[in-house]
N, C-alpha and C positions, 0 to 999 in steps of 0.2 A: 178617615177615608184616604188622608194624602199618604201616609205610613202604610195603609196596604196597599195603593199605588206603586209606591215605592216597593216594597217589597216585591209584587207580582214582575217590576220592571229588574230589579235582581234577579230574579229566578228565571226570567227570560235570558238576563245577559250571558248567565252559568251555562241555561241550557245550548246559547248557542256556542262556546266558548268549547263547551263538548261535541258538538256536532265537528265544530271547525279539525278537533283534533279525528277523532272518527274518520272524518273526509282525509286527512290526510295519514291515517294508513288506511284507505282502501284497498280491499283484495284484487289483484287482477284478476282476470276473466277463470269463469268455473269450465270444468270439465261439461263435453256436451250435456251430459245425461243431468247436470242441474240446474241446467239453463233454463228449465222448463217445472212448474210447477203442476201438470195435468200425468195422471195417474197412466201409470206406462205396465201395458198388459205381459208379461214374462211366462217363460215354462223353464222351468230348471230341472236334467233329468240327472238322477246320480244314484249309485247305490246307495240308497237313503237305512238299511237294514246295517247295514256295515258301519255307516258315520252315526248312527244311534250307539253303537257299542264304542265308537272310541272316547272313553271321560278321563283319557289321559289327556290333557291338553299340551302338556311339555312333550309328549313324545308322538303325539295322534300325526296319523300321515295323511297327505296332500291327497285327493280322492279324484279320479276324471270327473269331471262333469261336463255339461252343453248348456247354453241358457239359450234361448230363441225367443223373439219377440219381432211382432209385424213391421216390415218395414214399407217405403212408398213403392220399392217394384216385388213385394214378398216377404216371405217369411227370411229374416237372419239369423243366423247362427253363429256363436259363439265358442267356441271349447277354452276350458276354465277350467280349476282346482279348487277343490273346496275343503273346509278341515272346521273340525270342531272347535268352539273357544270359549270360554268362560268358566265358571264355576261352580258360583251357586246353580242358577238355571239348569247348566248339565244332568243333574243327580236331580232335578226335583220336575222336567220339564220332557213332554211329550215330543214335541217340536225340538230339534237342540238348538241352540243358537249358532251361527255359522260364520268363517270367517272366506270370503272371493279370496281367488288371487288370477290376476288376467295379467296377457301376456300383450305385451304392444304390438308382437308382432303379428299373432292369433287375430287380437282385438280391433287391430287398425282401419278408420272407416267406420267404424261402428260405434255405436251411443255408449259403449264400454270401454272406450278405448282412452290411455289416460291416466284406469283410477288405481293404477298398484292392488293393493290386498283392503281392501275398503268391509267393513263390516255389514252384513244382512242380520236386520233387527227382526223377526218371525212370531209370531205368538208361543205362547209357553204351550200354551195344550192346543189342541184343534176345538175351540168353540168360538161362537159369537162373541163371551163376556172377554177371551182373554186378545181374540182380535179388537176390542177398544180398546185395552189398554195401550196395545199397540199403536196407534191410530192418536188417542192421548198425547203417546211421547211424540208421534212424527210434530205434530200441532207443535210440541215446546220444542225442538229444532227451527221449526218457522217461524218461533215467535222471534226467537234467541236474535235469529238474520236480521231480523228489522231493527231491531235494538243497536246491532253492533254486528262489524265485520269481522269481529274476533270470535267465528262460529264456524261449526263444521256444516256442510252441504248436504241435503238430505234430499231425495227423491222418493214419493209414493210408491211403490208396484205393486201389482194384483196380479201373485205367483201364483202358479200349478206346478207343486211341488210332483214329480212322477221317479218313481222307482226304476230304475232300468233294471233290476232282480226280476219283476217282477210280481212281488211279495204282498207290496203294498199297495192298495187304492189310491188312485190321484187325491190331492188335496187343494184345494184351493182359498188361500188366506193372501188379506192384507199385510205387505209388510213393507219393509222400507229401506233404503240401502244408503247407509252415511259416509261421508270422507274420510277417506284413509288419512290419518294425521301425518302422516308424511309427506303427503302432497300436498296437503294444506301448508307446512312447512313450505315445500320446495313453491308454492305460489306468493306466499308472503317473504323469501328470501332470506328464511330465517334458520334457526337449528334448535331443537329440543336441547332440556337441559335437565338432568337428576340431579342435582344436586340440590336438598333441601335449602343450602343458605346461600342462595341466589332469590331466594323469596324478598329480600328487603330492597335489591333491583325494582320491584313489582310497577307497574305504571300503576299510578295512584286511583285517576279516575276510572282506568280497566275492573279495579280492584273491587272500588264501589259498586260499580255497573252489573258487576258477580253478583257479587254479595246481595244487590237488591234484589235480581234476578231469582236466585235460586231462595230468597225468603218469600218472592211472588209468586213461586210454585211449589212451595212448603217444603223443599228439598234439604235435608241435611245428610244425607249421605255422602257429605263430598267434605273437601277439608281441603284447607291450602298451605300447614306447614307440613300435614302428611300427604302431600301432594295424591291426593285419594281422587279419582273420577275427575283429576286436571292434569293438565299437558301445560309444561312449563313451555315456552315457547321465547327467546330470544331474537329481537329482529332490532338491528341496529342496537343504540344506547338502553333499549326498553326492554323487559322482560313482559310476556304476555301469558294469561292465565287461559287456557281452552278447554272451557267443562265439556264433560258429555257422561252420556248414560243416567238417565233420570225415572227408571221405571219406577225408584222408592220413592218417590216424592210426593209429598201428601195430595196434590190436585187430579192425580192418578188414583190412587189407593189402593193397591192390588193386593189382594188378599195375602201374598210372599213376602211384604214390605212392612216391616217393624222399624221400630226408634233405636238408637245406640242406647241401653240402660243410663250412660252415664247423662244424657239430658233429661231424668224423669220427666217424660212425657209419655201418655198410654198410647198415641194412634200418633203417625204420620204426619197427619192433618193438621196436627197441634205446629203452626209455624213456631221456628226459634232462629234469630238472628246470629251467623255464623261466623259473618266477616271478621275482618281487623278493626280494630276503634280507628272508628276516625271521625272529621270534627263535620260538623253541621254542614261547612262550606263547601267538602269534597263531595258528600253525600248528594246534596242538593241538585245539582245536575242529573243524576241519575233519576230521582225521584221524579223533576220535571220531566223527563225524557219518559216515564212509564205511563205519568198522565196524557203527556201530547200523543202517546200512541194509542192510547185504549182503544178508542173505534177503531182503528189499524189488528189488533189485535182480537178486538170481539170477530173482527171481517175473519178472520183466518180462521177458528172456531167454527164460522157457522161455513166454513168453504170445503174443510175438507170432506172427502166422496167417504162415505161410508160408519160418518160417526153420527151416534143416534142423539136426537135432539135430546132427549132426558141427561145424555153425556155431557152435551154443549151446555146446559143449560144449570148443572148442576158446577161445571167448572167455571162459568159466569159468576156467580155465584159464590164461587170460593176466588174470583179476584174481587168480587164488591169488597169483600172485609178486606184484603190490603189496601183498597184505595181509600176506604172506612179510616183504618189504619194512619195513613200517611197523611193524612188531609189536615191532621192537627200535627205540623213536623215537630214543635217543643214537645208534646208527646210523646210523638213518635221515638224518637230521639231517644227522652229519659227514661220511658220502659219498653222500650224494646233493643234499641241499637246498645244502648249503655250497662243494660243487666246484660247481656250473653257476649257481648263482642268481644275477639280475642285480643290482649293487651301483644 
């Protein structure tokens, strides 16, 4: 009994020890439009027939568009540029994936004003099943915030997408609009960095806090010395790792999402630990840090507007077995962290 005393009073000291670091890089203050977590009704109107055809992404052009959403004395409006971006999605996706660009001077005064070229996350087709997945990923941006301030800002909307052509029927889907990584830079006072071998700069407990992160949502599509689906980010002495884009990730499952061959696993779902080796002691903080927040996290789950309990309840579900997982850390440790972790 004294020995797991002991030990429960270690894993408290760690966790606070990380908190303390946490607290002191806090982000300053977010742009209005994330200050608020209550779903914010939009109408976007653009040649939506024209931005369907461009899947050149290197050379796709900048499109007018208007966004308008209710404000306290009226409707405001917007005028904004939109352009296609991505890849995969483009060629297999009904919806294309979209990239803002707003003007301070346009935008100024308004809940848009601020965010540089900030990405709209849209459902791949127009149906119910691919607006949850949507709705999925907004959920792991929210979770990510609570964890740590080394995350980008995400905001719900409930767009009406309209054709100014004409051509097309209004649509109206769930989707969500995240931080332009730039400005998440220019808020933390920091500067992105390419160059792969700046990785061993990395803040050690950032690294961990990752790494358990994206095994607590079965995510392996991402990678830190192919800097894959991370934003190196430099702020003073530290080097900071900024994931984003988790549609592949097993707690999601989206019928588009497959394994890299080389981790023979058959489904997404199959979590594999991705990090860098490291020893029990770094780790530990982070693992503390995912248990004191569970209720934090089941809350966010059953909060968001529009995701159907069978979703919440089947992604519940797929964190019992990491906390399953974690709960025996020698365990944890020898078959999981130590068979896949990268040397």
């Amino acid at each position: 009994m004294r020995s797991a005393t002991r030990g429960a009073s270690a894993r408290r000291t760690l966790l606070v020890a990380l908190g303390v670091a946490l607290a002191a890089r806090a982000a300053p203050a977010q742009p209005r439009l994330f200050r608020s977590d209550e779903t914010l009704s939009v109408t976007l109107r653009t040649d939506l027939r024209a931005l369907l055809r461009d899947k050149d992404t290197a050379n796709a052009p900048w499109r007018n568009a208007t966004l308008t959403y209710p404000g306290p004395e009226g409707v405001v409006s917007v005028p904004l540029r939109v352009r296609t971006r991505g890849i995969y999605r483009l060629f297999h996706c009904d919806l294309v994936p979209i990239r803002l660009r707003f003007s301070d001077s346009t935008s100024r005064g308004t809940l848009f004003h601020g965010l540089g070229r900030p990405k709209l996350v849209n459902p791949c087709r127009n149906s119910g099943e691919y607006e949850q997945y949507v709705l999925e990923e907004y959920a792991i941006y929210r979770v990510l915030r609570v964890l740590t301030p080394v995350s980008l800002s995400a905001r719900l909307l409930r767009v009406t997408y309209q054709d100014t052509a004409g051509r097309s029927a209004p649509v109206t889907r769930y989707a969500f609009v995240t931080e332009d990584p730039n400005q998440f830079a220019e808020r933390f006072g920091g500067t992105f960095l390419t160059l792969g071998n700046r990785l061993g700069r990395l803040s050690q407990p950032d690294v961990a806090l990752l790494s358990v992160f994206q095994y607590f949502i079965g995510n392996t599509d991402w990678s830190l010395p192919g800097v894959h689906n991370i934003a190196l980010l430099k702020v003073k002495d530290s080097t900071l790792a900024l994931p984003f884009d988790f549609d592949w990730s097993g707690v999601i499952n989206t019928p588009y999402a497959h394994p890299d061959p080389i981790l023979h696993t058959v489904s997404v779902r199959e979590r594999v630990y991705r990090g860098y080796c490291q020893p029990a002691e770094v780790l530990e903080p982070a693992l503390a840090r995912f248990e004191t927040l569970r209720d934090t996290i089941t809350a966010i789950y059953r909060s968001i507007p529009g995701l159907e309990p069978r979703s919440v309840e089947q992604t519940l579900r797929y964190f019992d077995e990491f906390y399953r997982a974690i709960a025996d850390r020698r365990r944890f440790m020898r078959e999981v962290v130590e068979r896949t972790c990268l040397q």
